[in-house]
VEXSE-650756 format. One record per residue (C-alpha): residue in three letters; chain; x, y, z. Coordinates in steps of 0.1 Angstrom, whole numbers, plus 5000, padded with zeros to 4 digits. Example, Ala and Ser with C-alpha at 12.3 -4.5 7.8 and 13.67 -1.06 7.14 Angstrom:
// VEXSE-650756
PT res chain    X    Y    Z
PT ALA     A 5123 4955 5078
PT SER     A 5137 4989 5071
END
This chain:
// VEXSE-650756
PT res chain    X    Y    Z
PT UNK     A 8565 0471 9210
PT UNK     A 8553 0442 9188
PT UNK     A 8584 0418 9173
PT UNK     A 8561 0410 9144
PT UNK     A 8566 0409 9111
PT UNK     A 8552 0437 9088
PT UNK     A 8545 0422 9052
PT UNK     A 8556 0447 9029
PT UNK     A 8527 0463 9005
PT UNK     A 8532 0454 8966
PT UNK     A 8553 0480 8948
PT UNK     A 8557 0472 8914
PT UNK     A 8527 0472 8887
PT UNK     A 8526 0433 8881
PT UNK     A 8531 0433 8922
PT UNK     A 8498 0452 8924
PT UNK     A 8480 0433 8896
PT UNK     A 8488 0400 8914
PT UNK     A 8474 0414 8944
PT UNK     A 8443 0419 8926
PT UNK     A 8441 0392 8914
PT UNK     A 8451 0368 8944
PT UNK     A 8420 0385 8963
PT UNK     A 8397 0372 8941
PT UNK     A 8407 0331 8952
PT UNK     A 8382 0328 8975
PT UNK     A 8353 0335 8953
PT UNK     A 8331 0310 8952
PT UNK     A 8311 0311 8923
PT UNK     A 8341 0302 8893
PT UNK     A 8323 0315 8865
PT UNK     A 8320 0352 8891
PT UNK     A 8357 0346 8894
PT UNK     A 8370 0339 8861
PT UNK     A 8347 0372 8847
PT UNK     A 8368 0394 8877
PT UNK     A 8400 0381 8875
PT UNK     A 8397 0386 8840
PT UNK     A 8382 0419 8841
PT UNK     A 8412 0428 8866
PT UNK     A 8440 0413 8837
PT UNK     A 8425 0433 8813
PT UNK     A 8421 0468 8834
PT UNK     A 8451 0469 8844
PT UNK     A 8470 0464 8813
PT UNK     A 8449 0494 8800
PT UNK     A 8461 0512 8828
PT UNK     A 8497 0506 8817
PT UNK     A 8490 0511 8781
PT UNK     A 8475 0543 8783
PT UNK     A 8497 0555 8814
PT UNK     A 8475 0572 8833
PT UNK     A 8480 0599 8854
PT UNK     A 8474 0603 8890
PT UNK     A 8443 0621 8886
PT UNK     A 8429 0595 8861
PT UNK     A 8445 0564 8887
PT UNK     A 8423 0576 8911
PT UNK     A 8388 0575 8892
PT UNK     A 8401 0540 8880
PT UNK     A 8406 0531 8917
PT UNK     A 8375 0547 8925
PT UNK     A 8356 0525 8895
PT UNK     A 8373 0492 8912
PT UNK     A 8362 0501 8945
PT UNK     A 8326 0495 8936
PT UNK     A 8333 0457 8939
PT UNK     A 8339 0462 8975
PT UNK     A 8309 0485 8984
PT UNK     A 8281 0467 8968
PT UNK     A 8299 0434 8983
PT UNK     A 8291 0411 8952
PT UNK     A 8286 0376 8958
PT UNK     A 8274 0366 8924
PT UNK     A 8245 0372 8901
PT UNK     A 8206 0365 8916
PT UNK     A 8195 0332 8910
PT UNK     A 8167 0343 8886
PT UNK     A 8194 0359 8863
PT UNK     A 8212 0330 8857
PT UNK     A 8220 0318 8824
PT UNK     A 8207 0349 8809
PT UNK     A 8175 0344 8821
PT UNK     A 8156 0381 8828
END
């Protein structure tokens, strides 16, 4: 049996939301950062404000996922400064 320290998942809202938003340090590109943290600050107040459900929680979840699967490193060069 492992002696190990488990760290204990976030519980609270905020604890969740910091999460978030601590998983986004690592990215690279700032201006791809600042738009997700952001984007994260924002969603999740919404969440709160409009206290979802559990049915609704999971579409959002579902929604936020899509940053993981299409595994976004930032925008194609040629689309750069809102270039087509």
């Amino acid at each position: 049996m492992s002696t190990a320290a488990i760290k204990p998942r976030p519980t609270t809202e905020d604890d969740i939301t910091a999460e978030v938003l601590r998983r986004f340090d690592s990215t690279e590109d700032p201006r791809l950062k600042h738009i997700m943290q952001s984007l994260v600050k924002h969603f999740h107040a919404f969440l709160k404000e409009v206290q979802l459900q559990e049915c609704h929680s999971i579409l959002a979840n579902s929604i936020l996922c899509w940053r993981r699967r299409s595994n976004v490193s930032g925008p194609p060069a040629h689309r750069e400064h809102g270039r087509p």
